[in-house]
C-alpha positions in Angstrom: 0.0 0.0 0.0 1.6 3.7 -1.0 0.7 6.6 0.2 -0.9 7.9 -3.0 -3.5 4.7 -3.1 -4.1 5.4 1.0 -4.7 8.8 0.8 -7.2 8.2 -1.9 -9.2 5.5 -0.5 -12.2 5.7 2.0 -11.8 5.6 5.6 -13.4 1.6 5.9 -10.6 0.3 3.4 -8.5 2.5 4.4 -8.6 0.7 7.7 -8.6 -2.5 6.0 -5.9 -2.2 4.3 -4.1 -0.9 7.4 -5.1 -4.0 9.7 -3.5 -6.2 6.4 -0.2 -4.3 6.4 0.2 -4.6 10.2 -0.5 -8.0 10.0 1.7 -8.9 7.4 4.5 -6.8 8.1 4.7 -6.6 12.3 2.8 -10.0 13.4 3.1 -12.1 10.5 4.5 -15.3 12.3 5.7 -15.8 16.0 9.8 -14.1 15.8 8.2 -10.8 14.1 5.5 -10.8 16.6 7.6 -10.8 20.0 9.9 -8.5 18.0 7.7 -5.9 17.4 6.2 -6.1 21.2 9.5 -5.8 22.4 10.4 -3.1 20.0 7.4 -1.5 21.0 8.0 -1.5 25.0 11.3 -0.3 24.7 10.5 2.3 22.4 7.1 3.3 24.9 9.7 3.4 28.2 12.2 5.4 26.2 9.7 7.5 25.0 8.1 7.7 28.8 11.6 8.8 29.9 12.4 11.4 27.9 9.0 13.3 28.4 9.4 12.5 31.4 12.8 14.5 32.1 11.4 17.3 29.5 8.1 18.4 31.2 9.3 17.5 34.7 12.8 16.7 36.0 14.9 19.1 33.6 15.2 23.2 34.7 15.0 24.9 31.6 15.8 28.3 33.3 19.6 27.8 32.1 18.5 28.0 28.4 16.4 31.1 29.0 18.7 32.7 31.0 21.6 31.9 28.5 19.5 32.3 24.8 21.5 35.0 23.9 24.8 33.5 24.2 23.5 30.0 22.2 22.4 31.8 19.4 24.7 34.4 18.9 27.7 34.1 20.9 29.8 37.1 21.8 28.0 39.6 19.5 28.3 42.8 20.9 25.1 44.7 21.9 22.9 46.9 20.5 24.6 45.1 17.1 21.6 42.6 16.2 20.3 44.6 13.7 22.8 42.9 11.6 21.5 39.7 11.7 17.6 40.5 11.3 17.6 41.2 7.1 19.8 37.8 6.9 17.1 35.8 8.8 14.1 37.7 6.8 15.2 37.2 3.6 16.4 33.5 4.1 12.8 32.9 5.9 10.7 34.4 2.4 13.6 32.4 0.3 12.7 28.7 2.2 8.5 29.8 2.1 8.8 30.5 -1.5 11.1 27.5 -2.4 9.2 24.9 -0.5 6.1 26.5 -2.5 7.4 26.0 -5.9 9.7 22.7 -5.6 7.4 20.5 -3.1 4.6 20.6 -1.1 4.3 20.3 2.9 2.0 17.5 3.4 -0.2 16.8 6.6 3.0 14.8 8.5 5.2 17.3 8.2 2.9 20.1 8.2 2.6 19.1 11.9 6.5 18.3 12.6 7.0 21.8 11.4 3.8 23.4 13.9 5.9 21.1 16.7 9.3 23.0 15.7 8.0 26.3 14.3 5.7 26.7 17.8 8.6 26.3 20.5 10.4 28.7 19.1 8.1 31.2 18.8 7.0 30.8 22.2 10.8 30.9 23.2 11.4 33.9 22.2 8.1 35.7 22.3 9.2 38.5 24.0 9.3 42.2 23.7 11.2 43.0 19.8 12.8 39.7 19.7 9.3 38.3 19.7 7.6 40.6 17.3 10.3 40.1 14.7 10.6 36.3 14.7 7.1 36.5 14.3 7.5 38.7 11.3 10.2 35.8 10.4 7.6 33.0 10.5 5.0 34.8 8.7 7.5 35.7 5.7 7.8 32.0 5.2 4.4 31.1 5.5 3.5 33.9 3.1 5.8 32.4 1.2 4.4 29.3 0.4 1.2 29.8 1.0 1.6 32.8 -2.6 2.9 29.9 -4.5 0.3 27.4 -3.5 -3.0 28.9 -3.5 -2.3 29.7 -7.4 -1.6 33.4 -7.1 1.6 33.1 -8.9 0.5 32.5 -12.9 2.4 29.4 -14.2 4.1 31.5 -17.2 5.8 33.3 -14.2 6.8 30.3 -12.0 10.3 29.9 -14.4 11.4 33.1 -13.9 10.2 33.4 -10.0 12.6 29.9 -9.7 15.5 31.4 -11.1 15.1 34.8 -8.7 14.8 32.4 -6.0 18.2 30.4 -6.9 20.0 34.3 -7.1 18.2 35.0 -3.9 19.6 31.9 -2.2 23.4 32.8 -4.0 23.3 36.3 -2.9 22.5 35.3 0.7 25.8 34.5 1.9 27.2 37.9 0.3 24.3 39.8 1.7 25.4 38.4 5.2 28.7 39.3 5.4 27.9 42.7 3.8 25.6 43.4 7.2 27.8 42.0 9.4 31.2 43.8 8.0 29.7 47.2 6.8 29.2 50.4 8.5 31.8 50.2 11.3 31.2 46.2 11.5 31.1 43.6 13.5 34.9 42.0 14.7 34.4 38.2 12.9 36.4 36.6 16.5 33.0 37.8 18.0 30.4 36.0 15.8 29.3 32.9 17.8 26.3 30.7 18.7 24.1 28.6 16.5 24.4 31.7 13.9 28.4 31.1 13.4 27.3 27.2 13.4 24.2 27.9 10.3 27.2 30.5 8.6 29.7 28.2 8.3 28.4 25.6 7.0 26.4 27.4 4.4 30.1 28.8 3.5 31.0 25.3 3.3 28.5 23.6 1.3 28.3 26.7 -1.5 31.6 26.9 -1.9 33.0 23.0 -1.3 30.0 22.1 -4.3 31.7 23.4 -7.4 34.8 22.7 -6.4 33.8 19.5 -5.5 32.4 18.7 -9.2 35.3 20.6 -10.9 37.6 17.6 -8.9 35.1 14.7 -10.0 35.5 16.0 -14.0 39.3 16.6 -13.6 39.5 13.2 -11.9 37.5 11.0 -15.0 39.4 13.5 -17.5 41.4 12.0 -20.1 44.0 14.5 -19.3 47.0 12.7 -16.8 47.9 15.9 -14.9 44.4 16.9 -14.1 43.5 13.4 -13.1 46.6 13.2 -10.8 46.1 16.9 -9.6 42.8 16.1 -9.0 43.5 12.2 -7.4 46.2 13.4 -5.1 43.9 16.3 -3.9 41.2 13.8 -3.3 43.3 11.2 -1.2 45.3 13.7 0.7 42.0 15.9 2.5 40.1 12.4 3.0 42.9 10.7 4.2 43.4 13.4 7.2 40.9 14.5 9.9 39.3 17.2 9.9 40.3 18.5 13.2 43.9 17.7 12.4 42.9 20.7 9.0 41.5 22.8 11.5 44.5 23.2 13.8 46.6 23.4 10.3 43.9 26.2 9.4 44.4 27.7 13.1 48.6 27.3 13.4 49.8 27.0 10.0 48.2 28.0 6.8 49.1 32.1 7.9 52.7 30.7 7.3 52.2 29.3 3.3 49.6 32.9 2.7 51.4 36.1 0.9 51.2 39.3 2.5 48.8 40.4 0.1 45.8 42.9 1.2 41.9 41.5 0.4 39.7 44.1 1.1 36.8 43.3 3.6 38.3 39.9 4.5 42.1 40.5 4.7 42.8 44.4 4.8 46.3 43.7 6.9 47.4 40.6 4.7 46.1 37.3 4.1 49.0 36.0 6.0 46.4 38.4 9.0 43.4 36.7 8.0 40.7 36.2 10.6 40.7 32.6 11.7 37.0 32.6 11.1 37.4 32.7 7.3 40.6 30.1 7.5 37.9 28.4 9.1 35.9 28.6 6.2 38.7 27.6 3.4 38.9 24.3 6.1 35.8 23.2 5.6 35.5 24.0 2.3 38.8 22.0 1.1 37.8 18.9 3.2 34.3 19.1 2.2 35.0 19.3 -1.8 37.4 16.0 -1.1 33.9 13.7 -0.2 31.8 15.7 -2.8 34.0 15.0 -5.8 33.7 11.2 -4.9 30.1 11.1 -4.2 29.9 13.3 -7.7 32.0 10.9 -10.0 30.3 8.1 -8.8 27.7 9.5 -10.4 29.7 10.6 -13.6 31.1 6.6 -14.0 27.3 5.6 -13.9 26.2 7.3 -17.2 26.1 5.2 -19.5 28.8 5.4 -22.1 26.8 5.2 -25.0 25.0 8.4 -24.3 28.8 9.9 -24.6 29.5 8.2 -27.6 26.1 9.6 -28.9 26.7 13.0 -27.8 30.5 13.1 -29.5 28.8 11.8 -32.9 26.7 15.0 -33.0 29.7 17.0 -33.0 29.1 18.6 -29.4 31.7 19.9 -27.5 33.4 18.4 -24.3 32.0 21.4 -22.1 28.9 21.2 -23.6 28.5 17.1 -23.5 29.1 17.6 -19.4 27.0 20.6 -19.0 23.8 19.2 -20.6 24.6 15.5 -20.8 26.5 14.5 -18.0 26.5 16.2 -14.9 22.9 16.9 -14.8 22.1 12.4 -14.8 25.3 12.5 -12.5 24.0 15.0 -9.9 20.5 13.2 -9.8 21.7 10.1 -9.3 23.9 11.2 -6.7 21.5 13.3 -5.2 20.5 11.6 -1.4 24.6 10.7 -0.9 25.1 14.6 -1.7 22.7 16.1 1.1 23.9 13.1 3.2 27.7 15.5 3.0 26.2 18.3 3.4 24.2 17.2 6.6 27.6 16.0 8.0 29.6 18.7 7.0 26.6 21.4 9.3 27.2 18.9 12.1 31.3 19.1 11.9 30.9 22.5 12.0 30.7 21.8 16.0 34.3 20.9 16.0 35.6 24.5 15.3 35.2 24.8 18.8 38.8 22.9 19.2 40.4 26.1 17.4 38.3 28.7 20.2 35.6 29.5 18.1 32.3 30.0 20.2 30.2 28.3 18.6 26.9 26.5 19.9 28.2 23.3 21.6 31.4 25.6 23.0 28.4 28.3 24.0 27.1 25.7 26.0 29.5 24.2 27.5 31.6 27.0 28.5 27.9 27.9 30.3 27.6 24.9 32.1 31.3 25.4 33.1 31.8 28.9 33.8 28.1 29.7 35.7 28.0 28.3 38.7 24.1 28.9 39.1 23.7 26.1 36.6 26.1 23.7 37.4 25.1 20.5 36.3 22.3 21.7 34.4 24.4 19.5 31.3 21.8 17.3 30.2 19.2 20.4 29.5 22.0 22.3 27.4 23.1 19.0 25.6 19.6 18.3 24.7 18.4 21.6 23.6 22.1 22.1 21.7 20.7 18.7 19.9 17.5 19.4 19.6 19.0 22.7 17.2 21.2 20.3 15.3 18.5 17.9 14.6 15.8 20.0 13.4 18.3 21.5 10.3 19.6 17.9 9.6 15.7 16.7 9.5 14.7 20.2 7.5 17.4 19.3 5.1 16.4 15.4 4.8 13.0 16.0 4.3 13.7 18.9 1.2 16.3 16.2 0.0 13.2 13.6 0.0 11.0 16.4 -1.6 13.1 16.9 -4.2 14.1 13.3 -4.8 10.6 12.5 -5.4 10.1 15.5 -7.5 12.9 14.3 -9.7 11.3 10.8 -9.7 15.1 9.3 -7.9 14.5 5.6 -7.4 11.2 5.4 -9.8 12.7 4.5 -12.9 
């Protein structure tokens, strides 16, 4: 039974058919039987436990008290301004994206009520409250334009491709508030915010590279493909902490004196270690994605390449139109699988200082001695962030996998 045939069928077989798929699939003979009752009990105490610390034993004071400091670090005040266009346009961008490539069904309309509501409520207070309000309501608005049919379908094309030039001008639109008009020093960015930051840096920047590796790596050309293979093997081959603390101690020895403006006025050899940070991440990063990518390039079939070189087309042309777009779609759910992992690495930047959310929170647990011992509450709410963009980005992977009809045909 799919979800197609049971969303279309009346409630008595509905329920038919759902007594027959329980039957056959979680009782169907004595093993699967006592396995699913003693899946079930565990899963019903664990469950019992865990609400049971949330609504009762845990003394969520220490993340109220401390919200500030989880979300945005150091950041000095009376300087959040900054940050309030970033979160406004990246709120209309994810309303009107989720409008035009999927659709939020009944499931996850509720999963999103269960995230979207807590945090609300959490910081529903005073001009905090009023504008993450306003932040919520820009992505409802959003999707809610592109779903009731008030966008004509002759202007959905060109509302797709202002919406891909949104989300590329996002990151540049950041660093412009956060560096402009006196600015903002980048050792001070912190919390969650430095957490979201870097790895959007990361997975922008480590995905062309990453596919410019996988081509030079198939190429038919020796010294790309042994550029490209000895790239490849040396950043997967290393730990990523062990780049970080290269990032942190060394790479201002191998970088010329030469002045950036914005990111390096005194020298790159000066560079703040956020942004060697973000070179880090993006160098290890591109490593995995140009693997994950040609896999997908060695899985088109040859002939279509043969076919392509008989019409006379070019090499750029047979990758850009042939190629890489089967390549990327086949590739697809290991791709956001990276890009998942590379948003929860970025916790380990906390080894070279920087304050971001997992540091935040432990340096709270650590340093206040009001809420010492209050661990487990900051460990599961520092989760509890983590896990809703990991599951945000799954479910828009699964969107657009099923939009793409991945795994159909």
């Amino acid at each position: 039974m799919d979800a197609m045939t049971a969303a279309k069928a009346p409630p008595a077989q509905f329920s038919i058919q759902a007594r027959r798929w329980a039957r056959d699939n979680l009782f169907g003979g004595i093993g699967n039987t006592l396995l699913t009752v003693v899946t079930s009990l565990f899963l019903a105490f664990a469950f019992y436990q865990i609400l049971r610390f949330v609504f009762s034993s845990a003394q969520w004071d220490v993340i109220e008290a401390n919200r500030r400091l989880l979300f945005i670090g150091r950041f000095p005040q009376g300087e959040e301004w900054r940050l309030w266009p970033t979160i406004f346009l990246v709120s209309a961008l994810a309303g009107l994206t989720w409008g035009l490539w999927s659709k939020v069904g009944w499931l996850a309309a509720v999963l999103l009520a269960l995230v979207l509501v807590p945090v609300f409520l959490f910081f529903a207070h005073g001009q905090v409250g009023m504008l993450t309000a306003l932040a919520i309501a820009l992505a409802l608005m959003g999707y809610a334009v592109t779903q009731t049919g008030l966008v004509h379908e002759r202007f959905q094309g060109p509302i797709r491709q202002l919406i891909v030039v949104g989300w590329v001008m996002a990151f540049p639109v950041t660093i412009f508030m956060l560096l402009a008009f006196g600015g903002v020093d980048p050792s001070l960015w912190g919390g969650f915010y430095l957490n979201i930051l870097l790895a959007v840096v990361g997975i922008v920047a480590s995905f062309p590279l990453g596919v410019l590796l996988a081509l030079s790596r198939t190429s038919s050309y020796p010294a790309f493909r042994l550029v490209s293979t000895g790239y490849i093997e040396l950043f997967r081959g290393v730990p990523l902490i062990t780049i970080l603390l290269m990032a942190w101690f060394v790479l201002p020895d191998f970088l010329p004196s030469w002045s950036v403006p914005v990111f390096a006025p005194a020298g790159l050899d000066r560079m703040e270690l956020v942004y060697r940070v973000m070179v880090a991440l993006t160098l290890f990063s591109a490593a995995y994605v140009a693997e994950i990518v040609r896999g997908g390039l060695l899985a088109v079939p040859k002939g279509q390449l043969e076919a392509a070189q008989a019409l006379g087309l070019s090499t750029v042309r047979i990758n850009a139109l042939i190629v890489l777009p089967q390549a990327l779609r086949a590739v697809l759910p290991a791709l956001v699988g990276q890009f998942i992992s590379l948003f929860k690495d970025t916790s380990l930047v906390s080894i070279v200082t920087l304050v971001e959310l997992l540091r935040a929170g432990r340096a709270i647990a650590q340093g206040q001695i009001q809420f010492s011992g209050r661990d487990p509450e900051i460990l599961l709410f520092v989760a509890l962030l983590f896990w809703i963009v990991a599951f945000s980005m799954s479910r828009l992977s699964q969107r657009l996998e099923h939009s793409l009809g991945i795994g159909e045909r």
